[in-house]
C-alpha positions as CSV (number, residue, x, y, z in Angstrom):
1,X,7.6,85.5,56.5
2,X,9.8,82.6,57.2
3,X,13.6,83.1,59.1
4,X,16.5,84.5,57.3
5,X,19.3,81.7,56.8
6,X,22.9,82.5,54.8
7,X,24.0,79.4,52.7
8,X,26.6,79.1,49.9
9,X,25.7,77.2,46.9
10,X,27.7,75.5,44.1
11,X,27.6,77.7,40.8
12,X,26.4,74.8,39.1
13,X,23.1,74.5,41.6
14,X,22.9,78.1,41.4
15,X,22.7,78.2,37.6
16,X,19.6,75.5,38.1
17,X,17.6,77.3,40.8
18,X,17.8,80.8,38.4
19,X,16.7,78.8,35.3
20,X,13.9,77.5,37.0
21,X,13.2,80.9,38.5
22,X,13.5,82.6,35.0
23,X,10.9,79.5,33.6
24,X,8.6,80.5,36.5
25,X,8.2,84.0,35.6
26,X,7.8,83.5,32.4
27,X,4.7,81.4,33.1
28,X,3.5,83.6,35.9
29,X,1.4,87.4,35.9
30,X,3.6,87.7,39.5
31,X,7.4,87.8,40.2
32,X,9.1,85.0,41.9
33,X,11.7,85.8,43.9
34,X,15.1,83.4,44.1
35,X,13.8,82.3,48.0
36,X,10.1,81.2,46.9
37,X,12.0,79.0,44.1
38,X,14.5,77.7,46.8
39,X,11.7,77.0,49.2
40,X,10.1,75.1,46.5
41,X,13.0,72.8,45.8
42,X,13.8,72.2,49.6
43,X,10.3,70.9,49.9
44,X,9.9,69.2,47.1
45,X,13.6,67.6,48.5
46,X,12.9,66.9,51.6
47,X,9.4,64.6,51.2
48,X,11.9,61.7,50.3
49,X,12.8,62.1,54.2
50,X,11.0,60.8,56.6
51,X,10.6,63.2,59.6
């Protein structure tokens, strides 16, 4: 369990993260939940940065 965090996203962004989400159920026996898709992303993001 990770920490609860409130953010506003642009509709445009939005519509991206729930078409991937939609893509990933479809290929998937388990459900995926909007945060395990925006997780994703964010990682996936944030490797370009060096930390």
């Amino acid at each position: 369990m990770g920490n609860r965090v409130t953010i506003v996203l642009n509709t445009s962004n939005t519509e991206k993260l729930r078409s991937l989400q939609a893509k990933m159920i479809k290929t998937s026996s388990k459900s995926v939940s909007f945060s395990h898709v925006m997780n994703l992303v964010l990682t996936e993001g944030l490797k370009k940065y060096k930390f």
